[in-house]
Structure formats: C-alpha cells, structure tokens
GUBA-334021 format. One record per residue: residue number from 0; x, y, z of N, C-alpha, C in turn. Coordinates in steps of 0.2 Angstrom, whole numbers, plus 2048, in hexadecimal, padded with zeros to 3 digits. Example, Ala and Ser with C-alpha at 12.3 -4.5 7.8 and 13.67 -1.06 7.14 Angstrom:
! GUBA-334021
{0,{842,7E4,827},{83E,7EA,827},{842,7F0,827}}
{1,{840,7F5,823},{844,7FB,824},{840,800,827}}
This chain:
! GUBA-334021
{0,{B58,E9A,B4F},{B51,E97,B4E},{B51,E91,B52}}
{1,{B4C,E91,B57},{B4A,E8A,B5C},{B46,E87,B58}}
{2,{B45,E81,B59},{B3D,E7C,B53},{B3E,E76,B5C}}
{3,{B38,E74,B5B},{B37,E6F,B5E},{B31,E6B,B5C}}
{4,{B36,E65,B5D},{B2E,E5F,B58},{B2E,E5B,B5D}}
{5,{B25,E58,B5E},{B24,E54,B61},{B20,E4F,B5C}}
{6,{B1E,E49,B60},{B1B,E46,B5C},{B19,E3E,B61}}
{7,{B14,E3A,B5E},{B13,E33,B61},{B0F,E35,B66}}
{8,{B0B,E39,B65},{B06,E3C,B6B},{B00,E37,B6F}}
{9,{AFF,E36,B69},{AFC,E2D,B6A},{AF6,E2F,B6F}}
{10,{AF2,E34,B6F},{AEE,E37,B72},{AEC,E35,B7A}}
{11,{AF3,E37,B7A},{AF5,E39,B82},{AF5,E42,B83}}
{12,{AF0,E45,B87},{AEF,E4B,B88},{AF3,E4F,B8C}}
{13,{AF4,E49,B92},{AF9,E4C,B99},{B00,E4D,B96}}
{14,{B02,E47,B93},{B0A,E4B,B90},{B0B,E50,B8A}}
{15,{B04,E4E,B87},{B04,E57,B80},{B04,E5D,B84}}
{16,{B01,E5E,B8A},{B02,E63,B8E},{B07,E64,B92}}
{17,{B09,E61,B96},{B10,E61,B97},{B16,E62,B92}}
{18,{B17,E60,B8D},{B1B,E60,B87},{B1C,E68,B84}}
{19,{B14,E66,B83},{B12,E70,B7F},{B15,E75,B85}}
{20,{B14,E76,B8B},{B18,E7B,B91},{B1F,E7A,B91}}
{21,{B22,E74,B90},{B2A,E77,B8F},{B2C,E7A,B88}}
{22,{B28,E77,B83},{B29,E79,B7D},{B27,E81,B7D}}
{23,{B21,E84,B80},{B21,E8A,B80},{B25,E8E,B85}}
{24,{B28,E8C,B8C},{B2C,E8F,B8F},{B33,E8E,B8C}}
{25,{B35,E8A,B87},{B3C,E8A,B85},{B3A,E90,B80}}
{26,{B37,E93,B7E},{B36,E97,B79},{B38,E95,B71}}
{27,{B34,E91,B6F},{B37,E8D,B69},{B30,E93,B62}}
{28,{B35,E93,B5F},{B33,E98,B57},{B2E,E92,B52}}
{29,{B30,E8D,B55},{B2A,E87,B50},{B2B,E82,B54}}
{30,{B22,E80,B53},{B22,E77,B56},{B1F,E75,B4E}}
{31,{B22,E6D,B4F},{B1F,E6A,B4A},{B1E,E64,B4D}}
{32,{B19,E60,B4C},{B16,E5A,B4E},{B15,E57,B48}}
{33,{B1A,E50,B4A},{B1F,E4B,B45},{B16,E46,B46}}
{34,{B12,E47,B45},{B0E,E40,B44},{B0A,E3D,B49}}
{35,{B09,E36,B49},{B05,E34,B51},{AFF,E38,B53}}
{36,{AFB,E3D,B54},{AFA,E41,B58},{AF3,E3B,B5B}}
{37,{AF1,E39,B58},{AEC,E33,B57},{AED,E2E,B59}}
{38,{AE9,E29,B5C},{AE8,E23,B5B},{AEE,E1E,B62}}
{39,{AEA,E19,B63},{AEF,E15,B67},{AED,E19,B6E}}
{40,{AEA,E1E,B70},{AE8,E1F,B77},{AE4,E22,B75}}
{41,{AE1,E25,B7D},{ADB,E27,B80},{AD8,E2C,B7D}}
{42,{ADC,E33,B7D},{AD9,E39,B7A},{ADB,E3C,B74}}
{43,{AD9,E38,B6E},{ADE,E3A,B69},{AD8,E41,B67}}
{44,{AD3,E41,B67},{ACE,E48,B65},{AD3,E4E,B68}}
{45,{AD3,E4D,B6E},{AD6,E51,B73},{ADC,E53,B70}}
{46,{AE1,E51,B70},{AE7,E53,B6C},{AE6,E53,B64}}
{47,{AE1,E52,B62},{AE2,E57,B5A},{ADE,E5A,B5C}}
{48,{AD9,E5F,B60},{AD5,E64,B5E},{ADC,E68,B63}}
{49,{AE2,E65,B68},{AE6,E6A,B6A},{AE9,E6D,B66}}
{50,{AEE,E68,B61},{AF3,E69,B5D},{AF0,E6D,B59}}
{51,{AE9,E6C,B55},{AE8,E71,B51},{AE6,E78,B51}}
{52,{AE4,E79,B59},{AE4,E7F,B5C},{AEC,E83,B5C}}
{53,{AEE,E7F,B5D},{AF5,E82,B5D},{AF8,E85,B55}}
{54,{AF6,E7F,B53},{AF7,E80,B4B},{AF3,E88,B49}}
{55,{AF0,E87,B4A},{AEB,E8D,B49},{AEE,E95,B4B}}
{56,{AEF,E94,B51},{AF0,E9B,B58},{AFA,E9C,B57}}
{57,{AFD,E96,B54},{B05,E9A,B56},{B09,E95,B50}}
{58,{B06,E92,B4A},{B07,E90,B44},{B0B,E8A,B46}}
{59,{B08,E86,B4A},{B0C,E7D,B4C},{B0C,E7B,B45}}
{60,{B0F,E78,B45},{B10,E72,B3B},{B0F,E6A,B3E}}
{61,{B0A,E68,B39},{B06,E61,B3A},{B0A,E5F,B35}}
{62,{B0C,E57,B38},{B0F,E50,B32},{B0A,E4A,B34}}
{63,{B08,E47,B2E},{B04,E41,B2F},{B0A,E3D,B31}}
{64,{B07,E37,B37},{B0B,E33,B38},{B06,E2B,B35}}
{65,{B0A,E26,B37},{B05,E1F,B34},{B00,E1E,B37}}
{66,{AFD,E21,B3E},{AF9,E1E,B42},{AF3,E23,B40}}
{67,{AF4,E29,B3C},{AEF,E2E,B39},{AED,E2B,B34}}
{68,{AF0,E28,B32},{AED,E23,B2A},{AEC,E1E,B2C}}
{69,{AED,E1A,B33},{AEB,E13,B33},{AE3,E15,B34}}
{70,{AE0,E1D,B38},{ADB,E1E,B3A},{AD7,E20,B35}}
{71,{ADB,E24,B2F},{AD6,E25,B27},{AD4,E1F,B25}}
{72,{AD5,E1A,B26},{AD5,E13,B21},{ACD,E12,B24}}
{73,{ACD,E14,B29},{AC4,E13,B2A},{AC1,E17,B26}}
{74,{AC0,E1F,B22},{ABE,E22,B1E},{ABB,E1F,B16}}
{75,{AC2,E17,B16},{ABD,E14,B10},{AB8,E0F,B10}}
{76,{AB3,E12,B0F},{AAE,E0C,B10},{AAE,E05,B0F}}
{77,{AB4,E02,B0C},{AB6,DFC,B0C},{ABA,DF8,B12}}
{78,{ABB,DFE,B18},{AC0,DFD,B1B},{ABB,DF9,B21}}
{79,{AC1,DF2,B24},{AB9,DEC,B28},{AB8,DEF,B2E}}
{80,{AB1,DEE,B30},{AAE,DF0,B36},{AAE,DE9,B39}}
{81,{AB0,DE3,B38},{AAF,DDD,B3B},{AB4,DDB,B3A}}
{82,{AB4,DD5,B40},{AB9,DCD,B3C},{AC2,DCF,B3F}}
{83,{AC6,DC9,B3D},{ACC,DC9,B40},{ACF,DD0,B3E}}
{84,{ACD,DD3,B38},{AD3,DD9,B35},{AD0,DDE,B38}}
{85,{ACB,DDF,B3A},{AC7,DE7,B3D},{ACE,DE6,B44}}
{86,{ACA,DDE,B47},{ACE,DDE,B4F},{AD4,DE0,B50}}
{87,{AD8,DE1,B4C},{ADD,DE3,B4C},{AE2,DEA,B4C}}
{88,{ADB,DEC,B48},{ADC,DF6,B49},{AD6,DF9,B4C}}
{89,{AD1,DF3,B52},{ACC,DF7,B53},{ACD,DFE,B56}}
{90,{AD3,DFF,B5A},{AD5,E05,B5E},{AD5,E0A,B58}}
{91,{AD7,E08,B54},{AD8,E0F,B4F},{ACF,E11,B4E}}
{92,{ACD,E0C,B49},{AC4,E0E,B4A},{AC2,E11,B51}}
{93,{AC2,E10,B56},{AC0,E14,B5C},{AC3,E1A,B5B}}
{94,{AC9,E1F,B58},{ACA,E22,B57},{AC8,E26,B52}}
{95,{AC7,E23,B4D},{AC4,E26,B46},{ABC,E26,B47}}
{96,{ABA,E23,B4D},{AB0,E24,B4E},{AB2,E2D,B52}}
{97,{AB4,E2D,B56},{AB7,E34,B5A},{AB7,E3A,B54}}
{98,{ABC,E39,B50},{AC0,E3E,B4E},{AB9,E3F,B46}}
{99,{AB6,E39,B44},{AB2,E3A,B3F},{AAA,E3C,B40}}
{100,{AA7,E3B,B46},{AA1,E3F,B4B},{AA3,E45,B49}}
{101,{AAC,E49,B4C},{AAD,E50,B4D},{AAE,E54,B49}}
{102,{AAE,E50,B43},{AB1,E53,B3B},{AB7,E54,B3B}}
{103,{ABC,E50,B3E},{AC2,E53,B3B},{AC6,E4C,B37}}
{104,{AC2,E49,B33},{AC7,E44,B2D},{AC7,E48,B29}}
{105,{AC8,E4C,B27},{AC8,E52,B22},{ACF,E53,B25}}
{106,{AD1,E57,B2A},{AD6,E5A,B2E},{ADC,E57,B2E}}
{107,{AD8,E4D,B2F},{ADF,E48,B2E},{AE2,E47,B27}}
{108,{ADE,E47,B23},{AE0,E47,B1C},{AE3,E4A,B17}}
{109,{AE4,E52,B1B},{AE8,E58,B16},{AEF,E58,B1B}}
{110,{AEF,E53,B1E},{AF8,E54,B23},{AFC,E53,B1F}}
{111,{B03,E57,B1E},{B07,E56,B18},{B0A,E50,B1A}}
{112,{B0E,E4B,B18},{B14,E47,B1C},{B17,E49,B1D}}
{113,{B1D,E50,B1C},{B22,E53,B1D},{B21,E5B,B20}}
{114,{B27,E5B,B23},{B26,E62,B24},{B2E,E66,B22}}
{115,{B2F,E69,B20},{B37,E6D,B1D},{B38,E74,B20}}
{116,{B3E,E76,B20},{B3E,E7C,B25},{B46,E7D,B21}}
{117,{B47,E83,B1E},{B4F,E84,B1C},{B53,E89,B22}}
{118,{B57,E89,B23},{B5B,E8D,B27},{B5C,E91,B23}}
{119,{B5F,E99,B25},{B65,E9D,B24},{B67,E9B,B1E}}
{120,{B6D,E96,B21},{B70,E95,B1D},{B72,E8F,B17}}
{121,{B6A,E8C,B15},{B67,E8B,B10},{B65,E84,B14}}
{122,{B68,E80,B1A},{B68,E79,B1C},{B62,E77,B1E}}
{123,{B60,E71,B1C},{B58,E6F,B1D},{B58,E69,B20}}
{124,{B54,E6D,B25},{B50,E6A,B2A},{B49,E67,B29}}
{125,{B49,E5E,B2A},{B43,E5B,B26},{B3F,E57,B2B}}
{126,{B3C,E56,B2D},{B38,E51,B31},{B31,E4F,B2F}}
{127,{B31,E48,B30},{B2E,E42,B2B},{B2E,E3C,B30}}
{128,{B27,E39,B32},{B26,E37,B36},{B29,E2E,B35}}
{129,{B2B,E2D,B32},{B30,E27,B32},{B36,E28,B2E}}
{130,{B35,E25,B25},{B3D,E28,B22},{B38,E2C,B1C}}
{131,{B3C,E2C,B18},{B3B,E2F,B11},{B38,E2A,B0D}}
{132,{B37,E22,B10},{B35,E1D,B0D},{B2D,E1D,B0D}}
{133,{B2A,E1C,B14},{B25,E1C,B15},{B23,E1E,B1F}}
{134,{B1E,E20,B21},{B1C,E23,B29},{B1E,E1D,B2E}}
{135,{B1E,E16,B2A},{B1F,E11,B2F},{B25,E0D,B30}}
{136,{B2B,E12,B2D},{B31,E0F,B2B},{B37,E13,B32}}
{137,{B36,E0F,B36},{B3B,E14,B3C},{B43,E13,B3B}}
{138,{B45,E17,B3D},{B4B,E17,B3D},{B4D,E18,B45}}
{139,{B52,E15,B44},{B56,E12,B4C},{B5C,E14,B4D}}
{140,{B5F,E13,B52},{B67,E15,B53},{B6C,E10,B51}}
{141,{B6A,E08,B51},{B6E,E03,B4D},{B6B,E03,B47}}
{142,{B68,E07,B43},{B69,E07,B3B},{B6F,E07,B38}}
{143,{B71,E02,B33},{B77,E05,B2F},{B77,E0A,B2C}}
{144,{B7E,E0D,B2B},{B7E,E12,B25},{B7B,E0F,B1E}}
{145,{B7D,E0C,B1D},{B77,E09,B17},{B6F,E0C,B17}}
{146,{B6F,E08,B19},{B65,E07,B1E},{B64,E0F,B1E}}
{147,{B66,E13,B20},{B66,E19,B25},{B65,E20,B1C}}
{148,{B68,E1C,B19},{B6C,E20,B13},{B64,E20,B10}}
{149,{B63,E1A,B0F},{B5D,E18,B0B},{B55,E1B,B0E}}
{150,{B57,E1D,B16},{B52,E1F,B18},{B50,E26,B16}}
{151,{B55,E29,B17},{B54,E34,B18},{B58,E36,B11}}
{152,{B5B,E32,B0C},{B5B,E36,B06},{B57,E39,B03}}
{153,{B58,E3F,AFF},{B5F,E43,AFE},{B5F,E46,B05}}
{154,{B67,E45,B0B},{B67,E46,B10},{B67,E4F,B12}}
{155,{B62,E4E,B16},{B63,E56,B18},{B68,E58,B1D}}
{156,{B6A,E5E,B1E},{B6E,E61,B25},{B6B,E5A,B2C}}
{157,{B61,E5D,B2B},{B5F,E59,B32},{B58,E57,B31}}
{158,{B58,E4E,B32},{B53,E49,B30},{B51,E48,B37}}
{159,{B49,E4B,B39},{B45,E4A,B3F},{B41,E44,B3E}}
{160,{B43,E3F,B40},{B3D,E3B,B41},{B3A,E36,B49}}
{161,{B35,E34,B47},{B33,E32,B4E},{B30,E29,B4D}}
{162,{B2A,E28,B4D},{B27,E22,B4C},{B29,E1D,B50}}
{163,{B2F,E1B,B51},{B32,E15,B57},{B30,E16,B5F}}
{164,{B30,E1C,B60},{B2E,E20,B65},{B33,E1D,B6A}}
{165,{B3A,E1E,B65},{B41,E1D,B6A},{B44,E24,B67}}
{166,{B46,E28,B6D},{B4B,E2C,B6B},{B53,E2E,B6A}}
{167,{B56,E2E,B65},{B5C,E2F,B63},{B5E,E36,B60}}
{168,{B64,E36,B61},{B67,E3D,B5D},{B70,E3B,B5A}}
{169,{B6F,E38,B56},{B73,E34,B50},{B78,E39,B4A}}
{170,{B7E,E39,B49},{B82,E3D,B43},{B82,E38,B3E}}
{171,{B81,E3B,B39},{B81,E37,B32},{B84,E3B,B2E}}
{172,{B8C,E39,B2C},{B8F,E3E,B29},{B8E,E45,B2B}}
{173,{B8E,E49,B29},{B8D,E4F,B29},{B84,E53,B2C}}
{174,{B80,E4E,B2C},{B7A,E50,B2D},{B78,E4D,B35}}
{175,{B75,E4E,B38},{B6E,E4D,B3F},{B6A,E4A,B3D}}
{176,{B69,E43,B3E},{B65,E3F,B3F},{B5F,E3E,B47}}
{177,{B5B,E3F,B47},{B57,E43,B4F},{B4F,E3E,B4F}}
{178,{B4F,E38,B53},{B4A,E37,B55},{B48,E39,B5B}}
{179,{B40,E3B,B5A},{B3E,E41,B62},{B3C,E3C,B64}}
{180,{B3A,E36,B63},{B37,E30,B6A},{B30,E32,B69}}
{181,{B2D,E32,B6F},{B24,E32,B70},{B21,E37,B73}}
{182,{B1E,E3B,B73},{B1C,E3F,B7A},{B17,E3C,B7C}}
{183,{B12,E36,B7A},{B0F,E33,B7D},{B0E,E2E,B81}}
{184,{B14,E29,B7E},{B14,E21,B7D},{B1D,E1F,B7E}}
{185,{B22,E23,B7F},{B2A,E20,B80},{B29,E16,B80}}
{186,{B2E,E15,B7C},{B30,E0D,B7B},{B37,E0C,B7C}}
{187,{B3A,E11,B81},{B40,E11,B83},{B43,E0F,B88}}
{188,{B3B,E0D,B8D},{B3E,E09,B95},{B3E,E11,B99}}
{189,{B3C,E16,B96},{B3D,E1F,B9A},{B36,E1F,B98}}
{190,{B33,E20,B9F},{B28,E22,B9A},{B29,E2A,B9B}}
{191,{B2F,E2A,B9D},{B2B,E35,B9D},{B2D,E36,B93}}
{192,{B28,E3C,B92},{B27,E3E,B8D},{B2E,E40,B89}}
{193,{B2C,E3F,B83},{B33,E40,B7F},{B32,E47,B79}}
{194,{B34,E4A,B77},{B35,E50,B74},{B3C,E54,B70}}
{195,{B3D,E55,B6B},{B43,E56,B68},{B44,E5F,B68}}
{196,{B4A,E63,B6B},{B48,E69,B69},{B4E,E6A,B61}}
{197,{B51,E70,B5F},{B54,E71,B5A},{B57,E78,B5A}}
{198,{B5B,E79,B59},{B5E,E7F,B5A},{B63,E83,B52}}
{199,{B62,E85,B4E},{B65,E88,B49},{B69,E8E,B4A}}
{200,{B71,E8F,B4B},{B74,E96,B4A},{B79,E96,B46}}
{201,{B7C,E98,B47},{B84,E9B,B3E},{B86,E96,B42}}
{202,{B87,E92,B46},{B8B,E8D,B47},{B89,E86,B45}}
{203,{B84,E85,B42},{B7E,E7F,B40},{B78,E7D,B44}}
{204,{B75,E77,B45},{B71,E76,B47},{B73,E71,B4C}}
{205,{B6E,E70,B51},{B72,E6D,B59},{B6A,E6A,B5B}}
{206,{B6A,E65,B5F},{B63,E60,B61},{B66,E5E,B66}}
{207,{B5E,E5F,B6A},{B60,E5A,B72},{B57,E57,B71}}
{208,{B5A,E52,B75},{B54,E4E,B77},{B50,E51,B7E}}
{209,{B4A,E52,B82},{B49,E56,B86},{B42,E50,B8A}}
{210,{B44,E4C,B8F},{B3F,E48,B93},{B39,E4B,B9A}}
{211,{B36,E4C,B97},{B30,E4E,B9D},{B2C,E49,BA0}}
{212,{B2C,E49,BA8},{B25,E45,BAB},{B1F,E49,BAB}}
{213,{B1B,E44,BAB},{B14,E47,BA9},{B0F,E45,BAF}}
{214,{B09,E45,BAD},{B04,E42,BB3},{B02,E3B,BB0}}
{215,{B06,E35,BAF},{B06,E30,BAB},{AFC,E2D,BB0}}
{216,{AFE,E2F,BB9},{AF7,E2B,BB9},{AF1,E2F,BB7}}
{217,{AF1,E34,BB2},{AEB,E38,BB1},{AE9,E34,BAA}}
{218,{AEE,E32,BA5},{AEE,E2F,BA1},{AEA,E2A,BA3}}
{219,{AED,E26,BA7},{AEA,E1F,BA8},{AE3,E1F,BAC}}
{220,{AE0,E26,BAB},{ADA,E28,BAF},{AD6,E28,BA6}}
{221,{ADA,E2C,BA3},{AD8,E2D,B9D},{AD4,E27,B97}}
{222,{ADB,E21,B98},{AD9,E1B,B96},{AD0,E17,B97}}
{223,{ACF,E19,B9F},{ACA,E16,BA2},{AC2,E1B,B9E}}
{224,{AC4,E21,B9E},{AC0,E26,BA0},{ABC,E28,B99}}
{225,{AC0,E29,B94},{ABF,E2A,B8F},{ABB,E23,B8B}}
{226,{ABC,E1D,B8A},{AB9,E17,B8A},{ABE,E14,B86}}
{227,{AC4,E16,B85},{AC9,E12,B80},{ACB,E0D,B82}}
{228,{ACB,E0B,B89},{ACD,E02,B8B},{AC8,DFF,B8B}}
{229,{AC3,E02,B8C},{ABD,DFC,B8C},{ABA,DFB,B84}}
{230,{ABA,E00,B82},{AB9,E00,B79},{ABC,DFF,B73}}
{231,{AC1,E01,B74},{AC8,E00,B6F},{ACA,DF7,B6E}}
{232,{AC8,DF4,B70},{ACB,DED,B6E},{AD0,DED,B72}}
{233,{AD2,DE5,B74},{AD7,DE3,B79},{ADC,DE5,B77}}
{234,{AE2,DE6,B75},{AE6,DEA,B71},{AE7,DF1,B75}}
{235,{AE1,DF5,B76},{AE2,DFA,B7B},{AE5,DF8,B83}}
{236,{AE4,DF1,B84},{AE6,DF0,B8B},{AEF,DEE,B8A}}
{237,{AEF,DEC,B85},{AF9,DEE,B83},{AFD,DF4,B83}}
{238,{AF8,DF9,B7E},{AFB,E00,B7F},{AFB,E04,B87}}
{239,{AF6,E01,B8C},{AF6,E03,B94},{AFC,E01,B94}}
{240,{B01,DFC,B94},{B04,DF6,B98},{B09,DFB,B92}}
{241,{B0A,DFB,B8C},{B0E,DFF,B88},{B12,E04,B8D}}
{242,{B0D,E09,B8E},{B0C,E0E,B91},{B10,E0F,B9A}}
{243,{B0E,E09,B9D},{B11,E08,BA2},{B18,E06,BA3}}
{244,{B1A,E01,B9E},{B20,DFF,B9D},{B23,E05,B99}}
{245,{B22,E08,B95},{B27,E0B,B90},{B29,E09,B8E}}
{246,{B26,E04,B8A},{B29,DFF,B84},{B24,DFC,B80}}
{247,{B25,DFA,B7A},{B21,DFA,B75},{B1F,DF1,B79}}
{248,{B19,DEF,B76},{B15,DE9,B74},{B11,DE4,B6F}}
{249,{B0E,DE9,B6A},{B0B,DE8,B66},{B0E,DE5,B5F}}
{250,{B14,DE6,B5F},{B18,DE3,B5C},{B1A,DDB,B5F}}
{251,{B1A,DDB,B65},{B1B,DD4,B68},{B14,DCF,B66}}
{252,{B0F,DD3,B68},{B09,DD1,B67},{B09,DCE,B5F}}
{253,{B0A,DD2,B5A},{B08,DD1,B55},{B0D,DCB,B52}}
{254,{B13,DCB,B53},{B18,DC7,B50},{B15,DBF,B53}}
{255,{B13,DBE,B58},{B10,DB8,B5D},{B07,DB5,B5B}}
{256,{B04,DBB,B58},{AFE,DB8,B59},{AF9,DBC,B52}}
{257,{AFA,DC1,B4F},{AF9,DC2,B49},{AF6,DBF,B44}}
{258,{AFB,DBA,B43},{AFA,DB4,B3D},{AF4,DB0,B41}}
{259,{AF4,DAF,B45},{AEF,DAB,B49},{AE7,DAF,B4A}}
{260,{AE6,DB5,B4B},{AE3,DB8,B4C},{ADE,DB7,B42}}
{261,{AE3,DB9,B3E},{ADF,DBB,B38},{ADE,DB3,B35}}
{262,{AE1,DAF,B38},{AE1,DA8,B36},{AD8,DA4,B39}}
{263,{AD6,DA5,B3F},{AD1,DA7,B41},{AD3,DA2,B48}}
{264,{ADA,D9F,B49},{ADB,D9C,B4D},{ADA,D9C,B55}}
{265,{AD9,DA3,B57},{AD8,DA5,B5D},{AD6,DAD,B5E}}
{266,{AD5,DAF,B62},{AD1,DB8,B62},{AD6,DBD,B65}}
{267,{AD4,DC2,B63},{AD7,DC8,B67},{AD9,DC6,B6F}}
{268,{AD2,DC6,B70},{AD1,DC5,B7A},{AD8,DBE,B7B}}
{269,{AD8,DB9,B78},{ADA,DB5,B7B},{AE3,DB5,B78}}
{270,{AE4,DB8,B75},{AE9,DBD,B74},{AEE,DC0,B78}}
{271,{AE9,DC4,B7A},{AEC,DCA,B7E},{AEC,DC6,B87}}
{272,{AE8,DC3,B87},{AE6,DC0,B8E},{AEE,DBD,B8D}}
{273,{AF0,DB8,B89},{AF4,DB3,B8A},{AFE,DB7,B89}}
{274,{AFD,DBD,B86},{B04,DC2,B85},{B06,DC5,B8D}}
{275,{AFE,DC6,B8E},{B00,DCB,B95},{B02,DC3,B9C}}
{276,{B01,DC1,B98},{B05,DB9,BA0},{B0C,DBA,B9D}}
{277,{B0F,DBE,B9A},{B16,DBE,B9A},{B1A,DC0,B9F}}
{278,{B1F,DBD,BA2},{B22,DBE,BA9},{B22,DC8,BA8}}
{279,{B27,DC9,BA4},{B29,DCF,BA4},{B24,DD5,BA5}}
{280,{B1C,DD3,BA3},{B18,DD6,BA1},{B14,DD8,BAA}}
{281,{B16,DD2,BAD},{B11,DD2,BB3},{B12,DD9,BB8}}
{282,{B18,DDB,BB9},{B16,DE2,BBE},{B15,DE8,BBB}}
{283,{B13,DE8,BB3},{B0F,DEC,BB2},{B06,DEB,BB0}}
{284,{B02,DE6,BB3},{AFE,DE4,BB1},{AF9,DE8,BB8}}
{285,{AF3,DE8,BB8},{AEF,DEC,BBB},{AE9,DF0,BB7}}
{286,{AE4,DF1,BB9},{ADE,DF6,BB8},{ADF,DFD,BBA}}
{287,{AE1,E03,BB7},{ADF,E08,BB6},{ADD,E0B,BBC}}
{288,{ADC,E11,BC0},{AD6,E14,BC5},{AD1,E16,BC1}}
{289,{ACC,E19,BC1},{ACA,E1F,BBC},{AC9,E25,BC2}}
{290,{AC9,E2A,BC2},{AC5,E30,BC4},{AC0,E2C,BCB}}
{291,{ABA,E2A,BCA},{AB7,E28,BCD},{AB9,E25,BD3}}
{292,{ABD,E20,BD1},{AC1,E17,BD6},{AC6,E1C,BDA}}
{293,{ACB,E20,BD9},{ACF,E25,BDB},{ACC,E29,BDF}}
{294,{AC6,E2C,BDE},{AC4,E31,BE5},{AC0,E2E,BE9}}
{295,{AC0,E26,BE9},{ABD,E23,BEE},{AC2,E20,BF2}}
{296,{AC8,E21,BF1},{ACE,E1D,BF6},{ACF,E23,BFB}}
C-alpha cells in the first residue's frame, strides 16, 4: 500500500501541480490532503476545485485544516467586516468572497478533521492536520515526549501531521510520527515543495519526506495577477516575503504588533511597513513581475 499526503497548499497552483505528477508517477494507491488547501495565497479557488476534482475522478481524501475554518468564520454573519479584528484575517475574507460567489462553503464545511486508514495488519494510520488536540496545535521535532504523548493519543502505528509547515519524520516508541511540511509555503529555509509518501508491507510501515522545485516565479505572477496582494490586506505582502524566504513571518508580526494593532495604537500598513526594515528581511523585499511587466523586458 503506497498513501501520499500532502497538505499547506495555501493556494499555490504551480506547486499542486508539480506535487500531484510525482504523486502520480510514484504511483501512490491513496492521496490525502492534510488541510490548508486555502487561504494565505493567491489561488486558493483553483486548488479546491483541483483537489476536488481529484477527489471526485481517483478518490483523494480531504482534511480540514485551521486556515479552512479561519475562512468559514466569515459565513457567520456576526463575523467583522471592518475595524482592527476584520484587518487582521482580511486575507482569509478575500478568500471566502471567491470561494462563496462559487458555491463551495458548503464543500469547506463537511471536511472531516481526520482521515484513518487501517493496514493488513490491523496498524492505523491517522492524519490530522495538527494534533488530536485541535488543527492549530503543531507538533515539531523538539517536542517532548510528554508534549508529544498528549498530542496523537491513543498513539497509532503512524500520526500524519502538517500545519508548521516544517518537515519531520520522528520515532516515538514504537509508532512514526511524520510531519509533510508544506507544498505551498515551506518555513524550513528549503522553498521547494514538501510532500510525505508512506509505504505499508509485512514488514510495517516506512515514510520519507520527498522535496520538489516548482515554478516559484509563476506563483509570484500569481500573487499580482489574481488581485491577492493588492486586495488581501498588507499581511499578504508578508506571506510573498514568507514565501520567498521559506520561513514563516506572521507569527513575528503578530507577537510585535497585534496588541497594538487591536489596541488602535497603530495600523496594519504601518505595521507591516515597519517589520519589513528588518535587516534579515531586506534581500527578500521587492515587487512581484506580473505576466504583463515580464513580457515587456
């Protein structure tokens, strides 16, 4: 039995596609998709009408990840359209205008959290886009055994998870602990695409991690082209700069200006303006091409 999970797609199209051809040329008997498929980039329509075509034509399995539900929280009509708290997940509402035009908030809201798969030999294989706690609880390679216990009990053979969009492949006692990273968005210092495959025979189960380059500048064609940087709230000019570095930001952002942001102390814009003067941050700063600015060079 081959399984391959992918997951943190983060509506990057260039690396679903690349991702999905080696997942198809390794000839894998299941894909599952650990969550993300949404939010946080350019094409997230485009990657759920792909995955669900897939789901449809060769039986891919869908898990909600948190970025699926930070996008439902727009479906309550309590949920703000203005003010500090909207500024803060506008990218997600850019998201949920798309996908709720097209009809598929219905689609994001019957995603299981889990997906299970028993072997042969009765061993269960579970993936779950953070722990067993909740979709925004990641687990990491310095986790304690303590910490670790409390995340994936009752422990299976093999706990798939993703959401750090760091990839690890971890022993824990007797069980395979397997984060696939990101195919979207890597926060690892590596920007090619990240993907887990899985391998079940009479001798147990076996996992490698599997890194592919992609066409990273068609993505950042995508960014422009689709209107998610210019539309999405400043926030999206982090996840470019994310994306270029292959390391996470919004977490820096958040821990620095947050409280300040919902306080009413200062704005998004001057925010983000003031994070990106970080030394480390400077050689990946820049404007995008789009399609257009590119075939005039």
């Amino acid at each position: 039995m081959k399984i391959a999970v992918i997951s943190d797609i983060h509506g990057n199209l260039p690396a679903l596609r690349t991702v999905t051809n080696d997942v198809e040329a390794w000839g894998a008997d299941l894909v599952v998709v650990d969550g993300d498929i949404v939010s946080r980039g350019p094409l997230s329509l485009d990657c759920l009408r792909f995955v669900q075509e897939k789901q449809r034509r060769f039986g891919w399995r869908l898990v909600k990840g948190n970025h699926e539900d930070f996008v439902l929280e727009f479906a309550n009509p309590t949920a703000p359209q203005s003010g500090p708290r909207y500024e803060l997940v506008r990218f997600a509402h850019w998201c949920y205008r798309q996908i709720d035009v097209n009809g598929f908030v219905a689609a994001l809201q019957q995603l299981p959290d889990k997906f299970v798969y028993l072997a042969p030999d009765g061993s269960e294989f579970r993936v779950m886009h953070g722990s067993m706690r909740n979709n925004r609880d990641g687990i990491y390679a310095e986790s304690s055994d303590e910490e670790l216990w409390e995340q994936i009990a009752p422990v299976p053979a093999v706990f798939v998870t993703a959401h750090t969009h760091r990839p690890m492949i971890r022993r824990f006692n007797d069980a395979l602990v397997v984060n696939v990273g990101s195919v979207g968005s890597p926060f690892d210092g590596d920007g090619r695409a990240s993907y887990g495959r899985f391998r079940w025979t009479r001798a147990g189960w076996q996992a490698e991690i599997v890194r592919l380059p992609y066409d990273r500048a068609q993505t950042e064609r995508d960014y422009v082209e689709s209107g998610f940087l210019a539309e999405a709230g400043p926030l999206a000019r982090l996840m470019l700069v994310e994306l270029r570095r292959a390391g996470g930001l919004v977490h820096r952002w958040a821990k620095r200006y947050q409280n300040a942001i919902l306080a009413g102390e200062m704005n998004m814009e001057e925010s983000v303006q003031e994070l990106l003067q970080d030394e480390d941050l400077r050689p990946f700063l820049g404007p995008p091409l789009s399609c257009a600015q590119e075939s005039q060079r």
